[in-house]
C-alpha positions in Angstrom: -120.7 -17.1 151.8 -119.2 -18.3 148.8 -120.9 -20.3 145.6 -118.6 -23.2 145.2 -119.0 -25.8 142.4 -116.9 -28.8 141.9 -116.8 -32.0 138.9 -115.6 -35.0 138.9 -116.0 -38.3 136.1 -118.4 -40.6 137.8 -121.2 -43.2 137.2 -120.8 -42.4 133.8 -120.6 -39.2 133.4 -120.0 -36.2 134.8 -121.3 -35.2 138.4 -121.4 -31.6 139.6 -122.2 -30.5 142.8 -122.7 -27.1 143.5 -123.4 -25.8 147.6 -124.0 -22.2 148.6 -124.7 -20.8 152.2 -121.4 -22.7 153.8 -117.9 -21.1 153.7 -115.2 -22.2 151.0 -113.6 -24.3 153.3 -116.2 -26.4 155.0 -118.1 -26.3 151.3 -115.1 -28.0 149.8 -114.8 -30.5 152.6 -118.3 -31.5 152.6 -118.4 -32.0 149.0 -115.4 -34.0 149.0 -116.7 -36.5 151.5 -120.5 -36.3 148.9 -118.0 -37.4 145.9 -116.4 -40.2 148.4 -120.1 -41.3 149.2 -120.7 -41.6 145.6 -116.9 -44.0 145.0 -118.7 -45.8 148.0 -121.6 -46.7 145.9 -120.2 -47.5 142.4 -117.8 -50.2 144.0 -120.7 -51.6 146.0 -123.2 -52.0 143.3 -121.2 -52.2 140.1 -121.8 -54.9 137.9 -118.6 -55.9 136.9 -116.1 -55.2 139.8 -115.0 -58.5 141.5 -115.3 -57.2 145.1 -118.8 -55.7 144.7 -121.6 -56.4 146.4 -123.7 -57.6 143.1 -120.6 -59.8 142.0 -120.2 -61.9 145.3 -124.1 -62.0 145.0 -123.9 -63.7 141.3 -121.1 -66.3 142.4 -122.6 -67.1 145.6 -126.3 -66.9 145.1 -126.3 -65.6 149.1 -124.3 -63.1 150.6 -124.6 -59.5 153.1 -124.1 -57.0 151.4 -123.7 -53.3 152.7 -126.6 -51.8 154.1 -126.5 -49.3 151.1 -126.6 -52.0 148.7 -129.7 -53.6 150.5 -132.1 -50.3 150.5 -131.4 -50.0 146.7 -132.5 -53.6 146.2 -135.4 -53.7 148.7 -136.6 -50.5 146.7 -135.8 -51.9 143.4 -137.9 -55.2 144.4 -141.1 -52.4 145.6 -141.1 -50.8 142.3 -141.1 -53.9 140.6 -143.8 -55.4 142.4 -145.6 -51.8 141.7 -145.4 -52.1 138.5 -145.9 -55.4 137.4 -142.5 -56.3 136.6 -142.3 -53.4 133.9 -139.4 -52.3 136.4 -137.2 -55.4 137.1 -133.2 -54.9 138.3 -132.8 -59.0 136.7 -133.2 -58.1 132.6 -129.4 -57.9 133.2 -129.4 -61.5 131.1 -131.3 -60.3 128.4 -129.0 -56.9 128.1 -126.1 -59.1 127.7 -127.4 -61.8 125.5 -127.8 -58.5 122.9 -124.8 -57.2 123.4 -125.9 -54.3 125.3 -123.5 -55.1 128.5 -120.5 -57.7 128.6 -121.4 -60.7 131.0 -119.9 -60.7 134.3 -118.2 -63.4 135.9 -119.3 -65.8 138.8 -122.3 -68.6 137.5 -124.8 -68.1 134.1 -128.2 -66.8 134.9 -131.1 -68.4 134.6 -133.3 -66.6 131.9 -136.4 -68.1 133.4 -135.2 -65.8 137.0 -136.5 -62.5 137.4 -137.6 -59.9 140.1 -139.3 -62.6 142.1 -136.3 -64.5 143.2 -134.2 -62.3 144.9 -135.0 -62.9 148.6 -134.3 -60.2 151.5 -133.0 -61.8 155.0 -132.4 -60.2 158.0 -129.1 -58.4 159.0 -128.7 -57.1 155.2 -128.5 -60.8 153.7 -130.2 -61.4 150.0 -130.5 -64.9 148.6 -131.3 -65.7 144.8 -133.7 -68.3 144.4 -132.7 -68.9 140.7 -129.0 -67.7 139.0 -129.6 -64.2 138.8 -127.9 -60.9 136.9 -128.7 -58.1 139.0 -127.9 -54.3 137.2 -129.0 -51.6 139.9 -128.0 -49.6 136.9 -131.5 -48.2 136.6 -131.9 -47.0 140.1 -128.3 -46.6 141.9 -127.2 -43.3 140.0 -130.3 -41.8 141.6 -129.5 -43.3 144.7 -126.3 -42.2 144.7 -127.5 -38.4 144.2 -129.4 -38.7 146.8 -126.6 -39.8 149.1 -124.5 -37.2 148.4 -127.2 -34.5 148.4 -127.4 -35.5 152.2 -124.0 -35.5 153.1 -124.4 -31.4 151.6 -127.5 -30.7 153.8 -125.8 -32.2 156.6 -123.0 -29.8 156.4 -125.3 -27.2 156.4 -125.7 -26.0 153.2 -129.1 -23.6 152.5 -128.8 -24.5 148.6 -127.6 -27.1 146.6 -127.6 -29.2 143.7 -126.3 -32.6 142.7 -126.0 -33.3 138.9 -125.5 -36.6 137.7 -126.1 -36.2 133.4 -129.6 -35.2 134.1 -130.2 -37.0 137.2 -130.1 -34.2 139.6 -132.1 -33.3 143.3 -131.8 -29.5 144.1 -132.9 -29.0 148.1 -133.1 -25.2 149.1 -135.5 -22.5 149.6 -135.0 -21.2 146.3 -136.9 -22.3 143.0 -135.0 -23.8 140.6 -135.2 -24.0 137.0 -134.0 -27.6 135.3 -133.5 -27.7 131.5 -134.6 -30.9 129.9 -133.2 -32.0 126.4 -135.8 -34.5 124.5 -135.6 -35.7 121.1 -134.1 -34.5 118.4 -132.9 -31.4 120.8 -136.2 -29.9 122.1 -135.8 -28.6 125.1 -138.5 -28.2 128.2 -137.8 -25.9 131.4 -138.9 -27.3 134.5 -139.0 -25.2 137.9 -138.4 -27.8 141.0 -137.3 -27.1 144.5 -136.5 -29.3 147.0 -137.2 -32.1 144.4 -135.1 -34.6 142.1 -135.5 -35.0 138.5 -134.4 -37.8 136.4 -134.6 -38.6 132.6 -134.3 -41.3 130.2 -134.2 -41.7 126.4 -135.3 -44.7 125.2 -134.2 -45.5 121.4 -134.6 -48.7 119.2 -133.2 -51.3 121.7 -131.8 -49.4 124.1 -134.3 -50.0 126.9 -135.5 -53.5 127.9 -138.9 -54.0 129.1 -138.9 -55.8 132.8 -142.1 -58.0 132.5 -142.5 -58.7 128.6 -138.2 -59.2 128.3 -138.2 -57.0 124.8 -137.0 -54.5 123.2 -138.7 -50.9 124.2 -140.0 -49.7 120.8 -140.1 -46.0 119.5 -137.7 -42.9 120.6 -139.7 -40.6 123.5 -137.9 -39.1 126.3 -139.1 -39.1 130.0 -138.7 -36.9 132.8 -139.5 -37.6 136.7 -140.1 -35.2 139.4 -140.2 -37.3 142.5 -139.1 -36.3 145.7 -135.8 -38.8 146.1 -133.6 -39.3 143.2 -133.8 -42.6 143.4 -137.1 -42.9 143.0 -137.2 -40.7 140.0 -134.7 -42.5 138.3 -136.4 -45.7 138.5 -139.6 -44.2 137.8 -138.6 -43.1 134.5 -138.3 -46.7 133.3 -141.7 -47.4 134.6 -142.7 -44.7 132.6 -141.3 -45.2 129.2 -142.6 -48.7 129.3 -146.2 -47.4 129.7 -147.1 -44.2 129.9 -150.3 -44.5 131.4 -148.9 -45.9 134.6 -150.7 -45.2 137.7 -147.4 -45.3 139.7 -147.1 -41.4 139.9 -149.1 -41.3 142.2 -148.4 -43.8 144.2 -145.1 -42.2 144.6 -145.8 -38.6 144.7 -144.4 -38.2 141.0 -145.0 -36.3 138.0 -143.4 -36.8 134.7 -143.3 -34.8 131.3 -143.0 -37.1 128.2 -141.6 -36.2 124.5 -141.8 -37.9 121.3 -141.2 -36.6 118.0 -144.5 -36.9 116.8 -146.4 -35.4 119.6 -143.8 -33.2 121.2 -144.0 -32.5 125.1 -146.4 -33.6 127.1 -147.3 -33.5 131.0 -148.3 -36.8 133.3 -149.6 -35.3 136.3 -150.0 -37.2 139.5 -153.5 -39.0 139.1 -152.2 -40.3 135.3 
């Protein structure tokens, strides 16, 4: 059995794939059909493409939208509620009032709208109850990971790995080790199996806070172990906006954090 590894441009970076334990052929087809899953996804939830799921949302204020599209919200909506609003998929508004992403077309949004107005109906249906903006961009890369990750397994594979830029799940007997970059190039090693990890950097203004609609201030990067991608990946927002969150836990998490005053430092589940 053959290690085979294959790349391709997507979600914004690069994802790699690697699968052992299958042979060339059927490795190769089932990570083909993983990168088609992850195509799937970007059209669905992108924010800007005309025949996505998110853009009939913002021109209609109601509409079904793929079953995909509806687990990401709904699980967007729980973290949110989780945490306050520190986690909110609607800050969209405030990301392209500073430039940070180009508006999309369909209505305005309603800078008074946030996490609370998006509605889930039966048979896959969402309503806004305001004019919303809704960016899955902080949650659909991990979801997306995770998608593929179980096309892989499904073909059988007995190790594998799904890199997105850093937002990676590894499934597999084997113990893994995952290299995290922080701030001004420290590196930590993390050992996971059967685990996802995900990380964001936050910088001056790159990062909006969901409930308080501001700037994220300092530079500190933050790493989630979680056991889904997607959950990680929001997570990790959660995180940098407070530190002392108690949603680790909740969501059988742990996190390592780095700042350049402080250096690395570990979040365990009860933090």
């Amino acid at each position: 059995m053959d290690i085979v590894r294959r790349a391709r441009p997507w979600l914004g970076t690069f994802v790699e794939m690697r699968v052992e334990g299958l042979r060339q052929t059927d490795a190769l087809r089932a990570i083909e059909a993983a990168f088609d899953e992850i195509a799937t996804i970007h059209r669905l939830m992108s924010f800007h493409e005309a025949g996505s799921d998110l853009s009939r949302l913002h021109r209609d204020g109601e509409s079904h939208v793929d079953a995909r599209t509806y687990e990401v919200i709904a699980t967007a909506l729980r973290i949110a509620d989780a945490s306050n609003g520190a986690f909110d998929p609607t800050v969209a508004v405030e990301q392209v009032r500073r430039g940070s992403l180009p508006p999309p077309g369909g209505r305005a949004a309603d800078a008074c709208g946030d996490w609370r107005d998006i509605e889930l109906l039966d048979d896959c249906r969402v309503r806004l109850r305001r004019a919303l903006w809704i960016d899955l961009g902080g949650i659909a890369k991990g979801f997306a990971v995770d998608r593929a990750s179980e096309i892989l397994l499904a073909a059988g594979a007995r190790q594998m790995c799904v890199n997105a830029g850093g937002d990676l799940r590894v499934c597999g007997d084997r113990i893994e080790p995952v290299v995290v970059r922080g701030s001004r190039g420290v590196v930590v090693a993390l050992e996971v199996s059967n685990a996802a990890v995900a990380t964001s950097t936050v910088s001056p203004g790159s990062h909006i806070h969901g409930a308080t609609r501001e700037p994220m201030r300092g530079t500190r990067t933050v790493s989630v172990v979680a056991p889904s991608c997607m959950i990680a990946d929001a997570l990790t927002k959660v995180v940098l906006a407070d530190p002392s969150t108690p949603l680790l836990a909740q969501f059988s998490a742990q996190a390592c954090v780095h700042d350049p005053a402080s250096g690395w430092r570990t979040l365990d589940r009860a933090a």
